[in-house]
Backbone bond lengths (Angstrom), bond angles and torsions (degrees), N, CA, C in turn:
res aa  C-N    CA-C-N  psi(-1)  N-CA   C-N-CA  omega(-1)  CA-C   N-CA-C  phi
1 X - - - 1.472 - - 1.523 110.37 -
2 X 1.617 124.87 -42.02 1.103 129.39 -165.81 1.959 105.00 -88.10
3 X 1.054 121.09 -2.61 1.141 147.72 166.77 1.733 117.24 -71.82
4 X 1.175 93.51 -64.59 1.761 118.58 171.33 1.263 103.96 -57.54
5 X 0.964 124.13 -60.74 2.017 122.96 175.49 1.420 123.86 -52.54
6 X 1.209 97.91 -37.50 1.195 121.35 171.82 1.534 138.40 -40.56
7 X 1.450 100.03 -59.46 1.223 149.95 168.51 1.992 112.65 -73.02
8 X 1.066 92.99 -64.12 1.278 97.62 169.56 1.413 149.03 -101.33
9 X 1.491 121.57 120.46 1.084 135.76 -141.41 2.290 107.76 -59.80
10 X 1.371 103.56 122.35 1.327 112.47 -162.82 1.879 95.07 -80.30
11 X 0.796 118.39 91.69 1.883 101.83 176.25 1.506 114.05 -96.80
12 X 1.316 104.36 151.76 1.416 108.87 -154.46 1.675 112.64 -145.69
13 X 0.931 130.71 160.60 1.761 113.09 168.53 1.568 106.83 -119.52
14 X 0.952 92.00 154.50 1.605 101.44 177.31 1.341 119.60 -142.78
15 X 1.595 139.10 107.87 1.344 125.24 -162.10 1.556 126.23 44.34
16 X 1.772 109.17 29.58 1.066 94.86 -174.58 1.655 134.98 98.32
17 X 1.215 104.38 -19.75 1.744 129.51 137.74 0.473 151.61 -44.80
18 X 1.503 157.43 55.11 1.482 127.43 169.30 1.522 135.32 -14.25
19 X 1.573 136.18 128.88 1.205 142.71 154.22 0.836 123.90 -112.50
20 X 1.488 130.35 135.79 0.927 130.60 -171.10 1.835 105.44 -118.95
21 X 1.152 130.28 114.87 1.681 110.35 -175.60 1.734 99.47 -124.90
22 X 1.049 126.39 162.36 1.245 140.96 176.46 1.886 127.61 -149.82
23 X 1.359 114.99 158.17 1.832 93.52 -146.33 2.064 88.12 -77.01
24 X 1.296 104.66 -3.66 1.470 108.36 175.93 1.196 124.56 -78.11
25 X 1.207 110.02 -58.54 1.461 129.90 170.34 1.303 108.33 -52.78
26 X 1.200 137.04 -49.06 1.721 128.64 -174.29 1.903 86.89 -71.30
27 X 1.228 125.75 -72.19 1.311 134.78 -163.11 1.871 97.86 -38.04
28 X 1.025 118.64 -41.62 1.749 131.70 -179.46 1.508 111.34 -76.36
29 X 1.290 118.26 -28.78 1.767 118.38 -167.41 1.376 107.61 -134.14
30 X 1.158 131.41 -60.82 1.593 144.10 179.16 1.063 104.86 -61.61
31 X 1.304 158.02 -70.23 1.584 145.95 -148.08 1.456 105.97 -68.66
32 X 1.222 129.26 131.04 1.145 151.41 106.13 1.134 154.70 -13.86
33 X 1.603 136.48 61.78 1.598 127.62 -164.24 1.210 91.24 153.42
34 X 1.837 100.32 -164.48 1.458 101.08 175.15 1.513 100.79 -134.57
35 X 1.683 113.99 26.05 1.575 97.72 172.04 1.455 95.15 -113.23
36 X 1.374 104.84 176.41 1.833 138.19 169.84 0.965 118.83 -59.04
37 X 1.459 125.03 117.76 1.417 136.93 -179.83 1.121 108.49 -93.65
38 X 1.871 123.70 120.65 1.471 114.51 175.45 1.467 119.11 -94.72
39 X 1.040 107.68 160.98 1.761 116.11 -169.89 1.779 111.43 -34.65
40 X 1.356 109.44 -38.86 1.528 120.17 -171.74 1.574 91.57 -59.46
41 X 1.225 106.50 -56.78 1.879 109.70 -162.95 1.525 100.01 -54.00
42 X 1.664 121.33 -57.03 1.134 114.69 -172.33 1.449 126.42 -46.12
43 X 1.486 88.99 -41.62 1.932 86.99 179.39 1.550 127.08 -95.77
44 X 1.932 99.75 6.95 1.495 76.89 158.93 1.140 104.51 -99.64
45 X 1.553 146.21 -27.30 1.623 130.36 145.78 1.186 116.81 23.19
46 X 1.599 91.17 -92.54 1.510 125.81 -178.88 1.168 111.50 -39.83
47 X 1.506 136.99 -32.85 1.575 132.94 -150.21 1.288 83.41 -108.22
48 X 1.374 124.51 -49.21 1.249 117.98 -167.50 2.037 117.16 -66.15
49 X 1.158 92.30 -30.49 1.400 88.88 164.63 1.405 131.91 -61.98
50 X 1.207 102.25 -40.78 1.195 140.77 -170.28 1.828 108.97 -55.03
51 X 1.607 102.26 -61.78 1.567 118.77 -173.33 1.149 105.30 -88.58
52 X 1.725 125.81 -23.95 1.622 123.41 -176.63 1.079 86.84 -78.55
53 X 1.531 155.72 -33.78 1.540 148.41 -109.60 1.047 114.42 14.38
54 X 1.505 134.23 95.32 1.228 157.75 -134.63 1.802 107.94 -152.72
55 X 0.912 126.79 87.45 1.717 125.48 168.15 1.618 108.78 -55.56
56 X 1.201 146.84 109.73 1.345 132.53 149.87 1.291 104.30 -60.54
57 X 1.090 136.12 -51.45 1.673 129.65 -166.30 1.516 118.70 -55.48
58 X 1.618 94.03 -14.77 1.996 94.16 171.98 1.118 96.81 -114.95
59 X 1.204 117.20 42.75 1.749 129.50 176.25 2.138 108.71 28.44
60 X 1.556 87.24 45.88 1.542 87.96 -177.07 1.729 99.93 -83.57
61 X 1.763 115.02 -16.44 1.833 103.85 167.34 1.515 93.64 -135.19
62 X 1.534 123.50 -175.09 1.234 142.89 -155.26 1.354 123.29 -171.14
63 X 1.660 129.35 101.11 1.269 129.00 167.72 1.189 119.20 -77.87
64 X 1.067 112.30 116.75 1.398 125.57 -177.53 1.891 124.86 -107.46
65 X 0.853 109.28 106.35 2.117 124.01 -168.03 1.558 111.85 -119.65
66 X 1.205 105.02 112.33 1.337 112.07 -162.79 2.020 97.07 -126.74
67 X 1.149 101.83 169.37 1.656 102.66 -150.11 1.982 75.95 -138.37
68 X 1.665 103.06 127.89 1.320 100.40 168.00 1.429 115.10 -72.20
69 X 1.544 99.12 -177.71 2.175 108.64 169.11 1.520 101.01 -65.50
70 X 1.544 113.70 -27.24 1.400 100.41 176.96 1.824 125.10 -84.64
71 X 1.342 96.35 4.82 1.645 113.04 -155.62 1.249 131.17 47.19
72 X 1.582 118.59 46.33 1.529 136.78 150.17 1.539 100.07 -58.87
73 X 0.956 99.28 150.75 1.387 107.37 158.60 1.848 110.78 -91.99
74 X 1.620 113.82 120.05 1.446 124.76 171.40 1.788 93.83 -63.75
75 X 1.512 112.77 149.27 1.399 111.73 140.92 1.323 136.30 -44.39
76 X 1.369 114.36 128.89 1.680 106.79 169.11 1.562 121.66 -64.32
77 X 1.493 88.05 157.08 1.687 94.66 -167.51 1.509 94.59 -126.48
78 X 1.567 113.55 108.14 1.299 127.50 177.27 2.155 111.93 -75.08
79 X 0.701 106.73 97.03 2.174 118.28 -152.58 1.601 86.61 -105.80
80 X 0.970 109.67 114.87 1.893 137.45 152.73 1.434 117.50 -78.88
81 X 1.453 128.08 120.52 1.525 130.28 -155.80 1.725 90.43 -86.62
82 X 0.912 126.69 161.00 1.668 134.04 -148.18 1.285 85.20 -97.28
83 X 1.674 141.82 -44.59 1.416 133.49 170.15 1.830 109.73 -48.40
84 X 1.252 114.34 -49.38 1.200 109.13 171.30 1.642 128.01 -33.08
85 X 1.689 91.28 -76.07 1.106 118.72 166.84 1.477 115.37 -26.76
86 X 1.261 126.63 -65.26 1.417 148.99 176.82 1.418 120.80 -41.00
87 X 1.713 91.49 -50.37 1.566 93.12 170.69 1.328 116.73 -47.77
88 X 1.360 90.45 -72.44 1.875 99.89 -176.76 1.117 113.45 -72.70
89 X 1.039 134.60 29.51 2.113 120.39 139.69 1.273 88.47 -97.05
90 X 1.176 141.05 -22.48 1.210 120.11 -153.44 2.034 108.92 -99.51
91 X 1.105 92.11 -20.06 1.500 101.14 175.80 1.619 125.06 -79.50
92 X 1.146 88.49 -10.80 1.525 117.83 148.67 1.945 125.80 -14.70
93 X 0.944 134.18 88.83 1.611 113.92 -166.67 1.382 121.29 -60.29
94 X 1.438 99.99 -22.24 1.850 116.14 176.52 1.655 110.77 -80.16
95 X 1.257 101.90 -21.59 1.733 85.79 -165.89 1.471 115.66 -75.06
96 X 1.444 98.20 147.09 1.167 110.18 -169.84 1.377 107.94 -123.75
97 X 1.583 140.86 53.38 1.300 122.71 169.17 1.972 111.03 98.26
98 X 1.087 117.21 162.80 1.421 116.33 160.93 1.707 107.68 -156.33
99 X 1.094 111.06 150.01 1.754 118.69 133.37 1.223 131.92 -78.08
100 X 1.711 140.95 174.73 0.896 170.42 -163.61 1.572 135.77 160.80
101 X 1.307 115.49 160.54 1.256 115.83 -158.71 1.742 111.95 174.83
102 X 1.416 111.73 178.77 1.554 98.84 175.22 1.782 105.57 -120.84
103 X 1.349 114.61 -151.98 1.318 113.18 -171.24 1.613 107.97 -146.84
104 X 0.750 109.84 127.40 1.744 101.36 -172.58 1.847 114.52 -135.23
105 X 1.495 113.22 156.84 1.284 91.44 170.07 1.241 117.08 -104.36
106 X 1.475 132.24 139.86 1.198 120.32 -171.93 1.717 114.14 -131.84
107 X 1.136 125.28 97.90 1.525 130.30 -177.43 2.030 115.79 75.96
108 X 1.448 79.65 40.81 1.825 124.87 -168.76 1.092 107.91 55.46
109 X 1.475 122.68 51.20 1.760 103.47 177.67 2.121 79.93 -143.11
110 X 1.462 89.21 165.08 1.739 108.42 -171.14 1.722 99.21 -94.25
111 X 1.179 97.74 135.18 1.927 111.29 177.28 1.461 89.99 -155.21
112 X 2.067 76.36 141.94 1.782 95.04 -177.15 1.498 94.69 -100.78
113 X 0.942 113.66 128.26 1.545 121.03 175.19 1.780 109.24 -105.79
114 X 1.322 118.52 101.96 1.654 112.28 175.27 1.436 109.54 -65.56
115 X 1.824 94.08 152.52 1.359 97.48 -177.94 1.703 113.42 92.24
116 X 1.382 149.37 -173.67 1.042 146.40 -140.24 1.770 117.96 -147.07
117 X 1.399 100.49 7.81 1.378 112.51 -168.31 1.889 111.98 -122.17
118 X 1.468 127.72 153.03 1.354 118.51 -148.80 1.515 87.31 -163.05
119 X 1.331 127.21 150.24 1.064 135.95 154.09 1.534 131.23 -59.72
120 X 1.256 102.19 152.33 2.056 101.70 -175.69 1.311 104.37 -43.01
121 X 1.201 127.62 -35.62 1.196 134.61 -132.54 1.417 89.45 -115.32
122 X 1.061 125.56 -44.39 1.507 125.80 176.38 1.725 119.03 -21.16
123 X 1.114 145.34 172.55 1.265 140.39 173.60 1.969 98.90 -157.72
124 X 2.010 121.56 101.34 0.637 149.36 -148.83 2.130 94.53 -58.97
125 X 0.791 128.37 93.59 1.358 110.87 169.13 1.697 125.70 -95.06
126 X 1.079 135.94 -10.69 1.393 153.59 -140.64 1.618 134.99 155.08
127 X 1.395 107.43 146.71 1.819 87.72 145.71 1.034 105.65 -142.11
128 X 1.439 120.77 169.52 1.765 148.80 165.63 1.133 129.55 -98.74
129 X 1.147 109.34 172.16 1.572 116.77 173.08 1.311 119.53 168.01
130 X 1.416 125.91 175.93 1.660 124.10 -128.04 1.426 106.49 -153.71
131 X 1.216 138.33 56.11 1.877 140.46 179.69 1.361 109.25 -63.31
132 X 1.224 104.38 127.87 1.956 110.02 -160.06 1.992 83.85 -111.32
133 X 1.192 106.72 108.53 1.296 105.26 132.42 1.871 151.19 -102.96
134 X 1.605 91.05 150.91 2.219 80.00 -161.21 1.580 109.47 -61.18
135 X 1.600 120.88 -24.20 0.984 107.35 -170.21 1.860 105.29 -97.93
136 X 1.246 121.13 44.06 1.713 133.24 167.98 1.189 108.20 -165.03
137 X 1.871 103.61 134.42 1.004 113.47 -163.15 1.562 115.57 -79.53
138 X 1.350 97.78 -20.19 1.791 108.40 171.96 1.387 104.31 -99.31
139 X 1.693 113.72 150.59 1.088 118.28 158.64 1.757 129.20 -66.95
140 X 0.887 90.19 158.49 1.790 105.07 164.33 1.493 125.69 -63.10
141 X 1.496 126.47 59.33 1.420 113.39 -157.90 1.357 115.72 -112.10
142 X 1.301 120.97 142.71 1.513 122.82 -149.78 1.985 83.84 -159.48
143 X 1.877 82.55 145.97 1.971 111.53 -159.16 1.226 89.61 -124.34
144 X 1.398 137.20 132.74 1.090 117.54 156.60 1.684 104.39 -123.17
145 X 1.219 107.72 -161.25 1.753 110.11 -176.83 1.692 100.01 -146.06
146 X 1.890 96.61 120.27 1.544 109.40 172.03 1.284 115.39 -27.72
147 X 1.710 120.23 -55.40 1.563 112.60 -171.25 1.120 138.56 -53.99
148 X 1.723 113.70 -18.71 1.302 121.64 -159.43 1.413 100.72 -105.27
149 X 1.877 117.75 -6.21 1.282 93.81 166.67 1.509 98.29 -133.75
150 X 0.705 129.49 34.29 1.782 127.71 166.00 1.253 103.28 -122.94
151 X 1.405 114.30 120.60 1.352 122.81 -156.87 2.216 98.66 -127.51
152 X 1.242 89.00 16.17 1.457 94.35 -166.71 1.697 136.89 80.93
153 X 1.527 104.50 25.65 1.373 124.79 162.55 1.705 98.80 -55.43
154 X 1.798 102.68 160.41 0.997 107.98 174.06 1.408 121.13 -83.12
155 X 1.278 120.92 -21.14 1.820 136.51 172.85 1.718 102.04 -63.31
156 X 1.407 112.76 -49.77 1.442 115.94 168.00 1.572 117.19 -50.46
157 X 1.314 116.23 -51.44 1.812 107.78 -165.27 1.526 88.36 -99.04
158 X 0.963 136.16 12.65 1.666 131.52 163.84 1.273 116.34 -85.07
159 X 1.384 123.91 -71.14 1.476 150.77 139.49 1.424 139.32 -81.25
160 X 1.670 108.13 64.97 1.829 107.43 -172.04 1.211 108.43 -80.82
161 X 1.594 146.88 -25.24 1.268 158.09 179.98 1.619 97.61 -50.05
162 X 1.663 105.17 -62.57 1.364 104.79 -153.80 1.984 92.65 -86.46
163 X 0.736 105.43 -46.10 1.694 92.81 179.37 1.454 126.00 -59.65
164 X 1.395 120.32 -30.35 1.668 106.18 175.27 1.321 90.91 -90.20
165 X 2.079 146.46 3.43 1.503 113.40 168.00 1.934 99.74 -76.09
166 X 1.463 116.93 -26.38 1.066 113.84 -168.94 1.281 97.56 -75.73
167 X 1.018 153.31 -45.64 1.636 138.86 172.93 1.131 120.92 -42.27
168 X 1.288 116.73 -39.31 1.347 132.94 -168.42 1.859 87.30 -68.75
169 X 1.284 139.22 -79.25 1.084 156.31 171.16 0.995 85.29 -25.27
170 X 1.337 156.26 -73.42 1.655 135.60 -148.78 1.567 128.67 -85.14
171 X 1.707 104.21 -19.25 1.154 126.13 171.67 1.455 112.74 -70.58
172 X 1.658 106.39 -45.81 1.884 106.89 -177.58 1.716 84.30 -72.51
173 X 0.659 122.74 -44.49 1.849 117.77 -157.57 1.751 96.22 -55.39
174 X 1.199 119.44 -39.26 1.300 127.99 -170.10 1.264 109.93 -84.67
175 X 1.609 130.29 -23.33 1.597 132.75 163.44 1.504 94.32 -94.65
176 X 1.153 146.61 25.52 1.503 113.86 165.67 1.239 93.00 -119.75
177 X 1.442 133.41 -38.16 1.767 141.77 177.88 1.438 120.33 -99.42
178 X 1.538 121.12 38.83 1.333 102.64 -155.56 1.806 96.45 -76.07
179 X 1.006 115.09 24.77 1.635 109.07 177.18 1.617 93.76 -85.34
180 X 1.549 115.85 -46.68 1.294 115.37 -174.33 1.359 125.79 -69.51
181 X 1.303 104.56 -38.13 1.405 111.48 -158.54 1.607 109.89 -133.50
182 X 1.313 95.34 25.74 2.239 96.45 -160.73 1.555 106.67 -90.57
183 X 1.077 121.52 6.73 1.766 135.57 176.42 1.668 95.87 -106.22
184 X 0.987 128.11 -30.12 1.546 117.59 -158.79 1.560 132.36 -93.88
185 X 1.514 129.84 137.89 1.257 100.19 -159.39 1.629 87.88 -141.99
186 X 1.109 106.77 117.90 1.837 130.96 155.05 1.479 118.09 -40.77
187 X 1.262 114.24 115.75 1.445 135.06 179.33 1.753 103.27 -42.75
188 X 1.219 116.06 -4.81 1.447 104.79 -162.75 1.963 87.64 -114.21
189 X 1.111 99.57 -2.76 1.966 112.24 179.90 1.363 89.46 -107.72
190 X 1.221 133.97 11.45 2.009 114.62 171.84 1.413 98.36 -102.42
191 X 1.181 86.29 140.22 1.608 111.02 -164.67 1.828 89.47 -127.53
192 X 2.015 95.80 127.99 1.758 92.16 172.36 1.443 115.42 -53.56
193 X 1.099 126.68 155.30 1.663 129.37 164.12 1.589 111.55 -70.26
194 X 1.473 96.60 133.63 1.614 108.88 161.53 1.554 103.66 -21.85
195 X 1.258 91.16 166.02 1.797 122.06 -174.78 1.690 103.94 -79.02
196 X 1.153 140.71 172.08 1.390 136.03 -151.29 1.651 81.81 -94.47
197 X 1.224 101.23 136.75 1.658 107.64 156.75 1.289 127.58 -27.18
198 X 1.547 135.82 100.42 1.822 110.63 162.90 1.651 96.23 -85.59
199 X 1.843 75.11 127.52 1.108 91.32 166.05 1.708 133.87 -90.31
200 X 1.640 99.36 -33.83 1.655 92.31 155.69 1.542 132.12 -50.40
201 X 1.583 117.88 -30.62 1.306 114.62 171.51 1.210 118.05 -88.83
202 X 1.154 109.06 6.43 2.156 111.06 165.39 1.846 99.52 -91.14
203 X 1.240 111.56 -45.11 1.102 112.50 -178.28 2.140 112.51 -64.42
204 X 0.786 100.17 -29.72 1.540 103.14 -170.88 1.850 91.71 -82.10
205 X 1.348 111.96 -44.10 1.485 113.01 -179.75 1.624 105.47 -41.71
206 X 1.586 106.64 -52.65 1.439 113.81 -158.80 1.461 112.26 -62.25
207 X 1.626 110.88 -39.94 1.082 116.47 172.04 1.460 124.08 -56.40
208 X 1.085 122.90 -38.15 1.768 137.81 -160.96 1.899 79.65 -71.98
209 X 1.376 99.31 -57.68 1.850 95.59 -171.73 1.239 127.97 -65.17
210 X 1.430 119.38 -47.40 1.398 118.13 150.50 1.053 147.28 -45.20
211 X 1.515 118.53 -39.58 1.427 129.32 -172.01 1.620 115.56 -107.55
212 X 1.432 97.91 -13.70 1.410 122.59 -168.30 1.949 114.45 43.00
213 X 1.635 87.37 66.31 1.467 77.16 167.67 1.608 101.33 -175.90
214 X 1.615 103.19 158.48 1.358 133.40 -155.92 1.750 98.01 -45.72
215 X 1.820 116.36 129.03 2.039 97.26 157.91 0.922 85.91 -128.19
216 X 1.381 99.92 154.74 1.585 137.43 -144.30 1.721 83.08 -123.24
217 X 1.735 106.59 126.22 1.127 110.95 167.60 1.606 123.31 -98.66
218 X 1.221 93.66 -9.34 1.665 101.88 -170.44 1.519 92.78 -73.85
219 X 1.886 123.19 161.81 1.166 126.14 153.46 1.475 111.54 -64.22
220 X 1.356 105.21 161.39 1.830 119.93 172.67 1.706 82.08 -95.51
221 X 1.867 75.84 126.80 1.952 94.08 157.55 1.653 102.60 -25.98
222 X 1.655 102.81 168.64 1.468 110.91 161.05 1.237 120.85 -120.28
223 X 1.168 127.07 127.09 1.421 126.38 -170.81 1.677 114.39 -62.39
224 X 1.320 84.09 132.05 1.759 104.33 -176.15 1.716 96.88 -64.79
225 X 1.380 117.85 148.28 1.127 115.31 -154.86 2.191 76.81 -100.16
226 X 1.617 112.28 154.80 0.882 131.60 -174.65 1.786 117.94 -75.57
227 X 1.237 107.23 122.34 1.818 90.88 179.32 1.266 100.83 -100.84
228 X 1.413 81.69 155.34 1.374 114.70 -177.71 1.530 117.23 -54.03
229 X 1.152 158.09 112.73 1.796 159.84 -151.70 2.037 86.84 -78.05
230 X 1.050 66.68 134.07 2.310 79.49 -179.29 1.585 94.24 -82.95
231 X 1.044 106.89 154.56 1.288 134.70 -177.27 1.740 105.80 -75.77
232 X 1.532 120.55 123.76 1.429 121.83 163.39 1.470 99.58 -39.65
233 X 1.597 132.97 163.77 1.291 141.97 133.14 1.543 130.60 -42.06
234 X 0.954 143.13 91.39 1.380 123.07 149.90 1.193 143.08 -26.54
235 X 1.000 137.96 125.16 1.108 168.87 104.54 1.968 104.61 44.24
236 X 1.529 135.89 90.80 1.022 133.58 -150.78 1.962 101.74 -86.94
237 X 1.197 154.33 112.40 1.163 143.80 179.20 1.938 91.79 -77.26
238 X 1.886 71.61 173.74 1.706 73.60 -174.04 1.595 114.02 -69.48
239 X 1.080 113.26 -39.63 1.359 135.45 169.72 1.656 117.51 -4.97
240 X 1.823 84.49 -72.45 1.597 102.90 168.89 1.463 124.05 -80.07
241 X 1.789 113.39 9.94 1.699 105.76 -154.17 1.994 74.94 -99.33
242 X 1.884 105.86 -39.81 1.478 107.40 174.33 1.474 113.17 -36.12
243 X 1.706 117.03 -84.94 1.269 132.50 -175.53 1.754 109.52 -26.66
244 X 1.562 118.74 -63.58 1.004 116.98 155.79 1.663 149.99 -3.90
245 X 1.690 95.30 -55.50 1.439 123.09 -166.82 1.526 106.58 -87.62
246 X 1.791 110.46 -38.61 1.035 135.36 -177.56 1.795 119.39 -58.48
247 X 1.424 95.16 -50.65 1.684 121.16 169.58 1.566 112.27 -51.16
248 X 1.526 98.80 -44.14 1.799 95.45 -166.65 1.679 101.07 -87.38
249 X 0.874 135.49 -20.78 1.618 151.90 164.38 1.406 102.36 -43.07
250 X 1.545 108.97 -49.30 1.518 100.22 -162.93 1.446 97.21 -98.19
251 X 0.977 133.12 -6.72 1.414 137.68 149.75 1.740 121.09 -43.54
252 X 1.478 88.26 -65.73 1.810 76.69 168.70 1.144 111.16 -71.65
253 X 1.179 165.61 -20.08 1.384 147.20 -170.37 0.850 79.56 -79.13
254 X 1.898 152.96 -60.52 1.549 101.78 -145.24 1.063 115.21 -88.76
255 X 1.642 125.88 0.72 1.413 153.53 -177.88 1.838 106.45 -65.04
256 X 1.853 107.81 -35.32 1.190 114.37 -175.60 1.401 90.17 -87.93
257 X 1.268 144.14 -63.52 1.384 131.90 -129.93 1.413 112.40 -95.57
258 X 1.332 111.27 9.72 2.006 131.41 -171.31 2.050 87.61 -68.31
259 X 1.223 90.47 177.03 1.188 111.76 165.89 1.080 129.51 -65.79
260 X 1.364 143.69 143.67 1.349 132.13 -174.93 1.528 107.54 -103.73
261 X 1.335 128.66 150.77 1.714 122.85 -171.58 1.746 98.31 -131.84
């Protein structure tokens, strides 16, 4: 099946467009990064473009494949441009409007301040926001917290005011329409991927749980290699006790007749 899609060209309309996408053509023009996109990623891309009605060519979505420091391949991150996004909550027959704003602490207590601006003194904690639909009498309101999505991008420590109110905005948009918009995720919601798997410490985990028992990371000493047991003496005949006696004899003479210092 994932073969068949692949292969064959997905056409679609969009505002009145024709699209045409293919698992080649996105893999050749659309991706983003410098890692390998596998067949699965391509075709949910594709579908997802496809059923959101989504243009990649007006860069209204974005596959994104990124290659760790270790060169794993990270998962792709299929990213919806926030105009996109926007449209469709907003085309919505129920929608009715929203607020937004951020959250700050100010003289240790939490205030939602609408809009994107905070005092010196302010200390950035969050933002919110509020999707009014006609057919509920309460809004859609959703809090989030700076830390969990500013991970130290440069759009984040450039502009944090305006990016966690826009999160905030895409998250209620995504609990009040998730018919419209409940697959889709805003470039300002991509979060880098975890660090490359260790895999020796998944493997040592598994063991401790399975087998229930202690691994030892240190090496085992190395065994001293064994010597060889020396040989008793033999047994001297007279023969050799002569030769012997003879040797050290001529030793002192030349020991006597050397130079004196």
């Amino acid at each position: 099946m994932a073969n068949e899609l692949l292969e064959k060209a997905s056409v679609f309309e969009v505002n009145g467009e024709e699209v045409k996408l293919t698992g080649a053509m996105v893999k050749n023009f659309l991706v983003s990064g410098n890692g390998e996109v596998s067949d699965q990623e391509l075709v949910m891309f594709i579908n997802l473009c496809k059923y959101q009605k989504l243009n990649p060519f007006l860069n209204e979505a974005y596959l994104v494949k990124f290659k760790s420091k270790n060169g794993y391949d990270k998962p792709a991150q299929i990213i919806v441009s926030k105009e996109a996004f926007m449209k469709r909550a907003e085309s919505h027959n129920q929608y009715d409007g929203f607020e937004a704003g951020i959250i700050v602490e100010r003289d240790k207590e939490l205030v939602e301040i609408e809009g994107a601006v905070k005092l010196n003194s302010d200390v950035l904690i969050g933002g919110w926001a509020k999707v009014y639909r006609k057919d509920r009498e309460r809004p859609v309101s959703v809090k989030i917290s700076l830390k969990e999505f500013s991970k130290g991008q440069a759009t984040w420590n450039d502009m944090p005011l305006n990016m966690i109110r826009k999160t905030a905005v895409v998250n209620a948009m995504r609990e009040a329409f998730p018919d419209n918009v409940g697959a889709m995720y805003t470039e300002e919601e991509a979060q880098p991927s975890s660090q490359p798997r260790n895999i020796e410490a998944e493997v040592k985990d598994e063991v401790k749980q399975n087998a229930n028992q202690t691994v030892v990371d240190f090496e085992q000493p190395k065994e001293e290699p064994k010597q060889k047991p020396r040989k008793s003496a033999e047994p001297i005949n007279d023969e050799q006790s002569q030769e012997q006696g003879t040797m050290f004899e001529n030793l002192n003479d030349v020991a006597s007749d050397g130079p004196d210092f």
